[in-house]
Residue frames as a rotation matrix with the C-alpha (Angstrom) as fourth column:
UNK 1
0.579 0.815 0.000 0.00
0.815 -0.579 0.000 0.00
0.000 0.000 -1.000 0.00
UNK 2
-0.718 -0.556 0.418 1.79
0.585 -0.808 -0.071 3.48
0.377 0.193 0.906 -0.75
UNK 3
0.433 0.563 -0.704 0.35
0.853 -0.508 0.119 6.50
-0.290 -0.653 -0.700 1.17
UNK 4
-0.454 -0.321 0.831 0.37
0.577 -0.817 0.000 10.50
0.679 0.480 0.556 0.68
UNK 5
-0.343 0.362 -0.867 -0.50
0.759 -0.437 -0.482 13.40
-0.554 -0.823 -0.125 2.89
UNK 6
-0.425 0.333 0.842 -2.20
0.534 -0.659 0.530 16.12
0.731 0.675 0.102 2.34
UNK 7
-0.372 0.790 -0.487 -4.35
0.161 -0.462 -0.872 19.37
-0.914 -0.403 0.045 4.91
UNK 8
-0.773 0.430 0.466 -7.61
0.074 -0.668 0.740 20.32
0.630 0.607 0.485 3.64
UNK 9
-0.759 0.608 0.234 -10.94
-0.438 -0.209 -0.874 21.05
-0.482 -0.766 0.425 5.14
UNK 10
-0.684 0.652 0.328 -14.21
0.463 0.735 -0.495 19.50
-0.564 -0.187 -0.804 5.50
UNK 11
-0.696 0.571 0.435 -16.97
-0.022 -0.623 0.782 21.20
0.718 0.535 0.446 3.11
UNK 12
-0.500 0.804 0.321 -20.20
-0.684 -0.138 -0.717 22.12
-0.532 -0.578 0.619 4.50
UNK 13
0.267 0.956 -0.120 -21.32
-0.962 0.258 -0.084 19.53
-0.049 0.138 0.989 2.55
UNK 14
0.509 -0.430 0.746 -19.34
-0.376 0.668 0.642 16.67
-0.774 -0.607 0.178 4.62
UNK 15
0.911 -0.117 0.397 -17.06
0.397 0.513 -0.761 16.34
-0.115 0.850 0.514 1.61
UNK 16
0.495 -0.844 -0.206 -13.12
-0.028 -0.253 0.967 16.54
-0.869 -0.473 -0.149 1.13
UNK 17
0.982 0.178 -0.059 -10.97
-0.129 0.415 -0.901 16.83
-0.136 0.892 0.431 -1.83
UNK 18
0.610 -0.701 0.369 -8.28
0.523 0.706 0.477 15.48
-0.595 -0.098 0.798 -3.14
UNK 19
-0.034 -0.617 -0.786 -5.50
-0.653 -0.582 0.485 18.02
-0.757 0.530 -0.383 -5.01
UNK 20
0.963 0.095 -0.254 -5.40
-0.260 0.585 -0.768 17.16
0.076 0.805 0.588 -8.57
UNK 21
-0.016 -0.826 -0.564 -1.56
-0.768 0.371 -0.522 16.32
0.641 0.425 -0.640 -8.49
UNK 22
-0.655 -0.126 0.745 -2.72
-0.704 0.459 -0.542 13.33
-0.274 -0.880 -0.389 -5.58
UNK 23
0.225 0.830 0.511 -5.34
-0.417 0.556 -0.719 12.40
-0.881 -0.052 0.471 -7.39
UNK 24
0.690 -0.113 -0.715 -3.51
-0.680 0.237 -0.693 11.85
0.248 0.965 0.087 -10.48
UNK 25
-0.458 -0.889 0.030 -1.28
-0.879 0.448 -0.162 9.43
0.130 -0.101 -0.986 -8.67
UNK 26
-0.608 0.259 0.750 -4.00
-0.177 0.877 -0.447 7.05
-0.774 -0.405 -0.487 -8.02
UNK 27
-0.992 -0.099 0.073 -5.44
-0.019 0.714 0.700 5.17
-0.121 0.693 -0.711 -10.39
UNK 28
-0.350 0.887 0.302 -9.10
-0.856 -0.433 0.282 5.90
0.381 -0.160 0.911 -11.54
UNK 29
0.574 0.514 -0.637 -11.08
-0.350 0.858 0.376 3.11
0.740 0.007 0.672 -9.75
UNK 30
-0.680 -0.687 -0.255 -8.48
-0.231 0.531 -0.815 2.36
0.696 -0.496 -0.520 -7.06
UNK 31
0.856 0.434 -0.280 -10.30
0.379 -0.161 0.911 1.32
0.350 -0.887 -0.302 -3.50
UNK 32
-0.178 -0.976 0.126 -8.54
0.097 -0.144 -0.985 3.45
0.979 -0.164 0.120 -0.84
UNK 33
0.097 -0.021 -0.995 -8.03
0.973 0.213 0.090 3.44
0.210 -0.977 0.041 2.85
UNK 34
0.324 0.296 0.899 -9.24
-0.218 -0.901 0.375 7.27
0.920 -0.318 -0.228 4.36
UNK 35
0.107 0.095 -0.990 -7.80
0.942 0.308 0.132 7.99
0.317 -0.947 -0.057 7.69
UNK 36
0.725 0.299 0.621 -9.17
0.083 -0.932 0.352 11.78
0.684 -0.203 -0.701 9.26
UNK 37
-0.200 -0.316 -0.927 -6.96
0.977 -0.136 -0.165 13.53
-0.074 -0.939 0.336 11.84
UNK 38
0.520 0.404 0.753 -8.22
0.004 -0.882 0.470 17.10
0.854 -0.241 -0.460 13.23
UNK 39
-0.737 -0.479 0.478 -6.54
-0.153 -0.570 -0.807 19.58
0.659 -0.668 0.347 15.51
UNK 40
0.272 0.843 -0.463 -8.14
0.757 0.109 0.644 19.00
0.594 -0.526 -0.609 18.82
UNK 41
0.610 -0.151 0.778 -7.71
-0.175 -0.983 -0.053 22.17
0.773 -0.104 -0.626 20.43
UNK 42
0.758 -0.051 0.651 -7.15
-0.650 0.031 0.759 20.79
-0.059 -0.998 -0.009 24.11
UNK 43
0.893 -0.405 0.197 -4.96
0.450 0.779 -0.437 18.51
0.023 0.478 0.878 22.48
UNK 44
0.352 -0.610 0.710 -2.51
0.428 -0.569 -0.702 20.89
0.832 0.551 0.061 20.78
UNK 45
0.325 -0.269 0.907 -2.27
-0.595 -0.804 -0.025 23.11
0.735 -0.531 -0.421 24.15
UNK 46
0.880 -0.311 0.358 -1.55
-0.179 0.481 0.858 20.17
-0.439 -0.820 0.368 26.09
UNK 47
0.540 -0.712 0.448 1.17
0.806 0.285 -0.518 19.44
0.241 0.642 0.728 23.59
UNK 48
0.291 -0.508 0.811 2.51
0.212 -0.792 -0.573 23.01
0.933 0.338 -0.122 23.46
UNK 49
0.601 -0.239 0.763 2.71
-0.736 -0.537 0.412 23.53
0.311 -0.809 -0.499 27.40
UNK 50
0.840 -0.436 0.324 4.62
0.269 0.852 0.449 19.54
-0.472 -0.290 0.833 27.43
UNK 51
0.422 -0.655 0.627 7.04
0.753 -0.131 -0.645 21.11
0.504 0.744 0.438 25.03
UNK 52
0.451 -0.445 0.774 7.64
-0.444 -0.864 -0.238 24.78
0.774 -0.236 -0.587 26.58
UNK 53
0.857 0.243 0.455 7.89
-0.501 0.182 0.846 22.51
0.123 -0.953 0.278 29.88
UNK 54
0.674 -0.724 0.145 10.62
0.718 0.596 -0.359 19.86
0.174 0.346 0.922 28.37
UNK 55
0.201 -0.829 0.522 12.62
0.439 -0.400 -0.805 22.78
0.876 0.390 0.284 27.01
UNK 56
0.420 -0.305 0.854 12.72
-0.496 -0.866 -0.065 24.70
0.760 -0.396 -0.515 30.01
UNK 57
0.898 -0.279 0.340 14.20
-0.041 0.716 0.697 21.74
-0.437 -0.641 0.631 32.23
UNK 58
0.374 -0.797 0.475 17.02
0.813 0.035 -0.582 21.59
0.447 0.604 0.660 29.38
UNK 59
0.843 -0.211 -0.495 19.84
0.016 -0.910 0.415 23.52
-0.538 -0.357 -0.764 30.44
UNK 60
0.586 -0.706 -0.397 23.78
-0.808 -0.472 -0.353 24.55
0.062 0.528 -0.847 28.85
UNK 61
0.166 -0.550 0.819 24.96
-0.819 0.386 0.425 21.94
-0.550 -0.741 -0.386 30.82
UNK 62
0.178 0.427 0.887 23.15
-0.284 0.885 -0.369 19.16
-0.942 -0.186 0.279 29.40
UNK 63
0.838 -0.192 -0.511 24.49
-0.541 -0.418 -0.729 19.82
-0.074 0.888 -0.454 26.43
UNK 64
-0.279 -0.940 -0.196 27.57
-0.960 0.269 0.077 17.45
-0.019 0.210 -0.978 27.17
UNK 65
-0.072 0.377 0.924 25.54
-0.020 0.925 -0.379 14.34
-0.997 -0.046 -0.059 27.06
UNK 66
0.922 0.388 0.010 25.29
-0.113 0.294 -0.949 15.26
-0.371 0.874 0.315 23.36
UNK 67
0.318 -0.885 -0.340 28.84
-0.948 -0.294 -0.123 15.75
0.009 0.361 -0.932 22.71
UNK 68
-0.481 -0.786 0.388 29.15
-0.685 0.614 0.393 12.27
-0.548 -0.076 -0.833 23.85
UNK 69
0.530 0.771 0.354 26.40
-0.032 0.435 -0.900 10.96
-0.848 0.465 0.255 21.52
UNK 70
0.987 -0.066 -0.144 28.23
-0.142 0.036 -0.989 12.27
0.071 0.997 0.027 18.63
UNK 71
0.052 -0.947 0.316 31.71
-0.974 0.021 0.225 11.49
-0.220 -0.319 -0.922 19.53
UNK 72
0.533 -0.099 -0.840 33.44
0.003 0.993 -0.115 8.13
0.846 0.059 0.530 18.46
UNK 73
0.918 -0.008 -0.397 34.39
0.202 0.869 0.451 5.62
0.341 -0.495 0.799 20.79
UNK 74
0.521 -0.845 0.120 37.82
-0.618 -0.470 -0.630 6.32
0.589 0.254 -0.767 22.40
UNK 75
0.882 -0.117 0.457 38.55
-0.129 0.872 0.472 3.06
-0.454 -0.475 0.754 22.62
C-alpha cells in the first residue's frame, strides 16, 4: 500500500478533496483506505505547554551528554 499526505478542510457539505496532483497518482477506480486527523484544540495546548515545559528543564549543561552521543568511541 503506498500512502500520501495532504491538509484540507471538510466542506459544509461533509465532503473533502483530493488536489489534482494526488489524485492523479492514483489510479481511476483504485479502493482506498481514508484515515481523518483534526486539531483537537485541548490537544494541541496540552502538547505546546509539554514542550515549553521539556525545554525549560534543558539547560547549557546538558548539552555534554550530546557531545558524547556524537563522539566516536575512544577506545
Amino acid at each position: 500500500m503506498k500512502a500520501v499526505e495532504f491538509e484540507g478542510r471538510l466542506a459544509p457539505t461533509e465532503q473533502i478533496s483530493v488536489p489534482g496532483e494526488i489524485a492523479r497518482q492514483i489510479p481511476a477506480g483504485s479502493n482506498v483506505r481514508v484515515i481523518l486527523l483534526w486539531d483537537d484544540s485541548a490537544e494541541a495546548d496540552w502538547r505546546n505547554l509539554a514542550r515549553e515545559r521539556f525545554a525549560e528543564a534543558y539547560s547549557p549543561e546538558d548539552s555534554v551528554y550530546e557531545k558524547l552521543i556524537d563522539e566516536p568511541p575512544s577506545r
